[in-house]
NUTIDREN-360832 format. One record per residue (C-alpha): residue in one letter; x, y, z negated. Coordinates in pm, whole numbers, padded with zeros to 5 digits, always signed. Example, Ala and Ser with C-alpha at 12.3 -4.5 7.8 and 13.67 -1.06 7.14 Angstrom:
// residues 2
A+01230-00450-00780;S+01367-00106-00714;
// end
This chain:
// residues 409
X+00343-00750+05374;X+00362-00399+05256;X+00029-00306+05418;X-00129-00613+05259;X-00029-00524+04893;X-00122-00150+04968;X-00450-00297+05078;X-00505-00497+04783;X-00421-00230+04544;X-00623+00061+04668;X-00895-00203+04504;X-00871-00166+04130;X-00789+00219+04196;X-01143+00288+04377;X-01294+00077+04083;X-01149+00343+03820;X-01174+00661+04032;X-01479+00630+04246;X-01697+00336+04041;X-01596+00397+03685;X-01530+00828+03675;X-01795+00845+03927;X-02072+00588+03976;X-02046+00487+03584;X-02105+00831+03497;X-02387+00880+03720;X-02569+00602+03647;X-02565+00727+03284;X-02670+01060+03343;X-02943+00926+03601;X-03078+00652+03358;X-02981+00345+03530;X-03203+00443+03817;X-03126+00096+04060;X-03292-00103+03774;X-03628+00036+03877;X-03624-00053+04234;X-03611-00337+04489;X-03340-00269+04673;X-03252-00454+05010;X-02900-00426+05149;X-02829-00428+05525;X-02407-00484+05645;X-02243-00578+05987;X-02030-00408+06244;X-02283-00358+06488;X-02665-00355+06514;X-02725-00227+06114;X-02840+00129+06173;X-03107+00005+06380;X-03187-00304+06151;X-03231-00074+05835;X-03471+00140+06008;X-03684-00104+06169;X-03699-00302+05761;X-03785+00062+05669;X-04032+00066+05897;X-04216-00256+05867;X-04221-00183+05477;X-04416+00188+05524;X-04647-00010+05741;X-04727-00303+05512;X-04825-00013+05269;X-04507+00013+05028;X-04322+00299+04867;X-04043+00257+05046;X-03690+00495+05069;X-03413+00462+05334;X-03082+00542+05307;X-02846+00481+05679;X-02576+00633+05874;X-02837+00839+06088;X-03076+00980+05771;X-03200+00930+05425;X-03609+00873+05387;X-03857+00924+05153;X-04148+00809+05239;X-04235+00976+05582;X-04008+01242+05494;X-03651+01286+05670;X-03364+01386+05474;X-03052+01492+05670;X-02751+01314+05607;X-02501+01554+05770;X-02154+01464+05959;X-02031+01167+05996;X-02153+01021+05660;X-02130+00613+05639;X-02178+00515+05226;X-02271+00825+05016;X-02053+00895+04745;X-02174+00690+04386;X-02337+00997+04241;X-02497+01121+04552;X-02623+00764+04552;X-02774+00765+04242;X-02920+01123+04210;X-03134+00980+04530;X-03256+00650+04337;X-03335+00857+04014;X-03562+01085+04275;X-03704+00773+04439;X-03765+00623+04082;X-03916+01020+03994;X-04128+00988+04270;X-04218+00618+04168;X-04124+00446+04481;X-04068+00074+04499;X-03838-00043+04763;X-03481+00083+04895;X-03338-00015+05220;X-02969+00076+05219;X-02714+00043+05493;X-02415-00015+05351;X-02026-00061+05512;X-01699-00260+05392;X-01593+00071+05343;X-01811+00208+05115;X-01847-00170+04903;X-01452-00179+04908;X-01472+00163+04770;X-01666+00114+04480;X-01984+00373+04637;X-02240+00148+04598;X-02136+00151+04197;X-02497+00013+04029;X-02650-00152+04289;X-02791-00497+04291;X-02970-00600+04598;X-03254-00868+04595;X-03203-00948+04937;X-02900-00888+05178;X-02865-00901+05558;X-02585-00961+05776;X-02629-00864+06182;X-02294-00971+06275;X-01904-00932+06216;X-01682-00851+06499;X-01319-00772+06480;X-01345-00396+06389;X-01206-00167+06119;X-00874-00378+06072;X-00702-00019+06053;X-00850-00039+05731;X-00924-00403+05628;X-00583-00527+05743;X-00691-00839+05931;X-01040-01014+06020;X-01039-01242+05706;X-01002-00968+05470;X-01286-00775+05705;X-01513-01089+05660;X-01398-01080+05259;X-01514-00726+05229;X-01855-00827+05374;X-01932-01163+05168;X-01890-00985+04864;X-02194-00738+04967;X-02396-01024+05058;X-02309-01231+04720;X-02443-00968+04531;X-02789-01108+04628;X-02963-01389+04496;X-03051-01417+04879;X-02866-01377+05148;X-03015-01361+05532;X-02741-01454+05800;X-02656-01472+06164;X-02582-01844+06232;X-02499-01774+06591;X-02219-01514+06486;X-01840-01613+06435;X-01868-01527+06082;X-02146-01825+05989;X-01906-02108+05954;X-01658-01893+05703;X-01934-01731+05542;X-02095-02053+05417;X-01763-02139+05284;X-01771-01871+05077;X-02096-01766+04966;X-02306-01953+04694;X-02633-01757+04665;X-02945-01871+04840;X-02895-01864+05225;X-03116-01791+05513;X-03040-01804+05852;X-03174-01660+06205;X-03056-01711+06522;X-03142-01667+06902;X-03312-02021+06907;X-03525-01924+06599;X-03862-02064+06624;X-04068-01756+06567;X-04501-01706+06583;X-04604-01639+06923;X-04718-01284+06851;X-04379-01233+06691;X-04153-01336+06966;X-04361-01192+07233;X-04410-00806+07078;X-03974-00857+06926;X-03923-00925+07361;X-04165-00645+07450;X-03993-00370+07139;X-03688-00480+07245;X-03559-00555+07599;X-03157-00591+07470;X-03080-00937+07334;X-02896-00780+07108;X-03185-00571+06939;X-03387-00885+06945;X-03146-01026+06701;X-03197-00715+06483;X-03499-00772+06484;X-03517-01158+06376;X-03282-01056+06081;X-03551-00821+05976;X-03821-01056+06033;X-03619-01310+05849;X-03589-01065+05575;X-04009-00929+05593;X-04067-01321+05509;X-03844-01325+05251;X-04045-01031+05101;X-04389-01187+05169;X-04462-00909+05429;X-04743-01073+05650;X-04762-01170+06037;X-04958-00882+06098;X-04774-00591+05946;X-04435-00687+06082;X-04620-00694+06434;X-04772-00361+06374;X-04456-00182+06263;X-04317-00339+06596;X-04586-00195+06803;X-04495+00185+06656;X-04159+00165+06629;X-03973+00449+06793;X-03654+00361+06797;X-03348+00532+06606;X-03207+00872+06745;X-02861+00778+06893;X-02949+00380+06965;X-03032+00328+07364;X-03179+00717+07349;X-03328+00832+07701;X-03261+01148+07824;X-03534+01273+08057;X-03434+01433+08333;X-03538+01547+08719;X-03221+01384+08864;X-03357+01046+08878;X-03105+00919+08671;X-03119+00673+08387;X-02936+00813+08136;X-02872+00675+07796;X-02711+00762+07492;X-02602+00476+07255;X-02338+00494+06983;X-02180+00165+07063;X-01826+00202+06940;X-01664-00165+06942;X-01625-00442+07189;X-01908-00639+07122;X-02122-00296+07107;X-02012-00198+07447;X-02030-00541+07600;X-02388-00589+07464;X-02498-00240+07594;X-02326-00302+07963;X-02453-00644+07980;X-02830-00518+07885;X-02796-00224+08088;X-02665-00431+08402;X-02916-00696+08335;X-03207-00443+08321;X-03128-00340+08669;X-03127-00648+08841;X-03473-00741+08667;X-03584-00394+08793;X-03405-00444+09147;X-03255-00158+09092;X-02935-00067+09382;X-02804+00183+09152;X-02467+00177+09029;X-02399+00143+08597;X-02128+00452+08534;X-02035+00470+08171;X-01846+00759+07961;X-01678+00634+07668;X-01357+00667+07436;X-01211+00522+07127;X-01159+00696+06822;X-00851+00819+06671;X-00661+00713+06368;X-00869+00379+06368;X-00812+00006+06538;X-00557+00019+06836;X-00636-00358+06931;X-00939-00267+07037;X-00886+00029+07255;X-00712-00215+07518;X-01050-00449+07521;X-01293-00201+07541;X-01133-00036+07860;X-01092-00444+08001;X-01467-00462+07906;X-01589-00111+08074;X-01432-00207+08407;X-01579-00602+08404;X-01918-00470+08359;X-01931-00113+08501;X-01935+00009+08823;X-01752+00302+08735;X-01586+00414+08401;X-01488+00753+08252;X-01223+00751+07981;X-01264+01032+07734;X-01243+01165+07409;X-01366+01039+07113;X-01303+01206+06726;X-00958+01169+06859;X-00826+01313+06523;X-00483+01426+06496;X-00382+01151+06778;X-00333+01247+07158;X-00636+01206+07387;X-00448+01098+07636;X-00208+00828+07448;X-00555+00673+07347;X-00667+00708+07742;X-00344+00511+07833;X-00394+00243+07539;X-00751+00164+07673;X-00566+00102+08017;X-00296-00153+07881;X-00541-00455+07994;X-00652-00315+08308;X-00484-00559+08588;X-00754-00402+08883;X-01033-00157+08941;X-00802+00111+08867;X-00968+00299+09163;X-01308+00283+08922;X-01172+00446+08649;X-01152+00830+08554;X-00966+00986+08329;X-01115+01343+08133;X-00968+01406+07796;X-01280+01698+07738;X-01586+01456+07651;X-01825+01744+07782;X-01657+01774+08092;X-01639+01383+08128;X-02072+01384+08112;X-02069+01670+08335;X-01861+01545+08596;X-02104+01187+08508;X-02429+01384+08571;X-02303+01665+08818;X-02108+01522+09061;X-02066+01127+09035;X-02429+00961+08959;X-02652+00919+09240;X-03043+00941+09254;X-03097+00556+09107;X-02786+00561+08905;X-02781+00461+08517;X-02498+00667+08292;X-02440+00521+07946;X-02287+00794+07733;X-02150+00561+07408;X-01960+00571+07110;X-02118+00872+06948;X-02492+00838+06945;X-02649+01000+06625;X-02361+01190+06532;X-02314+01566+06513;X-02000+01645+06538;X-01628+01596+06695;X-01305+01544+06496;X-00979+01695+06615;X-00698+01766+06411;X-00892+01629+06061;X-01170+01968+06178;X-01523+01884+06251;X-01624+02059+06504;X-02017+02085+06633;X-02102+01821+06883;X-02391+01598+06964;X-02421+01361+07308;X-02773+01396+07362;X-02774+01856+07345;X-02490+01827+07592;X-02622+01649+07811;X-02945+01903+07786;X-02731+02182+07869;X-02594+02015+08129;X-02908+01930+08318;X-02997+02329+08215;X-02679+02384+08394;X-02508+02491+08079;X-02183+02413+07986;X-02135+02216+07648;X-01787+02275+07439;X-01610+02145+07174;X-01355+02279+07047;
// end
C-alpha cells in the first residue's frame, strides 16, 4: 500500500519539477517547436528501438524530412547524433532544443521512441503525436510501475495522446487496451493480410517472428501516413538493421555470434526461439550457448524466468553480470537460479561479463556453434556501484577474437 501511494504521488511532483520548471519553460524559450512537426510516437517493452528506426527509415526513403530520436541515436536527416550512456527519454529541454533545430532546419516528421518512464515523468512535456504505436507489453519495469496494470496505465496514456493509435491485437495488452482507449484504433497482427511484395520482402528483412511484427506495426503505421507500396518495400530492401539488435560479429572461428540487447523474458525467449529455429532450418548440429544477466536495482520477478527460459531453450547458459548497480553479482546469479529444477550441469556461473564471453568464445563454442551475447546490445557502458564505467558487447568481443582481454571495471 505504501509503495502504491508513493507511486501515485511521484506523479503530480514530475508534472511540477520536470514538465512545468522544465519542459514549460523550454517550450517557451524554443517557441512551441512540436507545433511545427508531425510527430509519430513509438512505446512497448520490447521490439521499439528497432520499430522507430525502420519508420525512420521508410520515411527518408519515401522522400521526407524526417528526424529520429531512440534509445540507440538521435537523426537528422542522414546525419547521426550520439545519444551517449544509457539514455531512454531525453530530458524536456533537451527534447525541445532538438525539435526547435529540426523546425530550424525545416524538417517535417519526428519519430520518437518513447518509455513509461519518460511519459510518467513528464519528459515528453509538449508533445502531441499524430500517430502512436504499440509493439507489445510484457511484464517488465514493475520495480518502477508497481504492478502490470499500472505498467499497461503508463502506456495507454502515450497512445491516447493520438488521434490514432496502431496496436498489437495478438499481445496480452489488446483486450485491456481497448477498454481503455477511445481514439481511433488500428490493429496488426501475425495473421495480417498484407500485399504480396510486402509480406514476402518483411519474411526476407526479417527472419525473427518477432521483427516481422515490428515490422507490420510500421507498415500499419506507413499506411496510416499514406506512404506507398513501393517506398515501404524499398526502405525494406536497404535496411541495415540497428547496432545492438541481432548484430553479427564476424569472425574466423566459425562461430555465429550475435549480439542482441534482449533484456526481458519475452526478449530472450523470442531471440532463443529464433536463434534455435534458424538452426534447424539451416541443419545446423551446432549447439545455441548464450551469455546473459539481469540488471540490478530493477524487477526481481523476472530474474527467476529468464534463467528458467535460458536453460529450456539453450544448450548451454552463462550467468553474468549485467549493470549490476550497487546489488551483488552473485545474489542476482542465485535469483536467476530459483526456477531451475534441472540442467544445472548446463549452466555457468562468471560474475565478470568479459570473462563470461571469453570463456563463450575461447574455450566453450565449437566450430558450428551460435553464442548470443544479450541484454546489453547498443549500450556503452557498465553500471556498478551507481559509476558508469566504459563497456560495449560488440568491442569486447573484438578484442577477444584479437586475443585481447576486455575489462570493466
Amino acid at each position: 500500500m505504501i509503495k502504491h501511494f508513493l507511486y501515485k504521488i511521484k506523479k503530480p511532483y514530475h508534472f511540477i519539477k520536470t514538465g512545468v520548471l522544465n519542459g514549460l519553460k523550454a517550450e517557451i524559450k524554443y517557441k512551441f517547436p512540436a507545433k511545427s512537426l508531425k510527430i509519430i510516437t513509438i512505446t512497448g517493452t520490447d521490439g521499439k528501438t528497432t520499430s522507430s528506426t525502420l519508420l525512420y527509415h521508410v520515411l527518408k526513403t519515401a522522400k521526407k524530412k524526417v528526424g529520429l530520436l531512440s534509445t540507440v541515436a538521435a537523426y537528422l536527416g542522414s546525419d547521426s547524433i550520439s545519444t551517449g550512456f544509457h539514455v531512454t527519454s531525453p530530458q524536456p529541454s533537451d527534447l525541445q532544443k532538438f525539435m526547435k533545430r529540426m523546425v530550424d532546419k525545416k524538417y517535417e516528421y519526428l519519430v520518437l521512441e518513447v518509455t513509461s518512464h519518460g511519459n510518467y515523468q513528464y519528459r515528453t512535456w509538449g508533445v502531441t503525436p499524430i500517430i502512436s504505436g504499440l509493439t507489445n507489453i510484457a511484464s517488465e519495469h514493475l520495480d518502477y510501475h508497481i504492478n502490470y496494470d499500472e505498467y499497461l496505465k503508463a502506456k495507454a496514456e502515450i497512445l491516447a495522446k493520438a488521434p490514432i493509435a496502431v496496436i498489437n491485437s495478438d499481445d496480452q495488452s489488446y483486450l485491456p487496451l481497448i477498454k481503455i482507449l477511445k481514439n481511433n484504433l488500428v490493429t496488426y497482427s501475425k495473421d495480417s493480410q498484407l500485399p504480396k511484395k510486402v509480406q514476402r520482402i518483411i519474411k526476407k528483412t526479417f527472419p525473427e517472428d518477432y521483427n516481422q511484427m515490428n515490422a507490420k506495426l510500421v507498415y500499419a503505421i506507413s499506411k496510416s501516413l499514406n506512404i506507398n507500396e513501393i517506398d515501404f518495400v524499398n526502405a525494406l530492401m536497404s535496411f541495415k538493421g540497428v547496432p545492438g539488435r541481432m548484430e553479427k560479429v564476424a569472425n574466423n572461428k566459425k562461430l555465429n555470434i550475435i549480439v542482441d540487447f534482449a533484456h526481458t523474458p519475452q526478449g530472450l525467449k523470442s531471440v532463443l526461439r529464433s536463434l534455435k529455429e534458424k538452426q534447424e532450418k539451416n541443419h545446423n548440429s551446432g549447439r545455441l550457448i548464450t551469455v546473459f544477466g539481469c540488471a540490478g536495482k530493477r524487477d526481481i520477478k523476472k530474474r527467476p524466468e529468464m534463467g528458467k527460459i535460458a536453460t529450456q531453450l539453450a544448450d548451454l547458459s552463462i550467468f553474468t553480470a549485467e549493470d549490476p548497480r550497487d546489488e551483488d553479482v552473485w545474489s542476482i546469479i542465485r535469483q536467476m537460479k530459483e526456477q531451475i529444477s534441472s540442467g544445472h550441469d548446463r549452466i555457468l556461473s562468471i560474475a565478470k561479463r568479459g570473462e563470461a564471453i571469453e570463456f563463450a568464445i575461447m574455450k566453450l563454442a565449437k566450430p558450428g556453434d551460435t553464442i548470443a551475447i544479450l541484454g546489453k546490445g547498443h549500450e556503452e557502458s557498465m553500471n556498478y556501484d551507481g559509476i558508469e564505467y566504459p563497456w560495449n558487447d560488440i568491442k569486447a568481443v573484438e578484442q577477444i577474437l584479437n586475443e585481447q582481454h576486455p575489462r570493466v571495471k
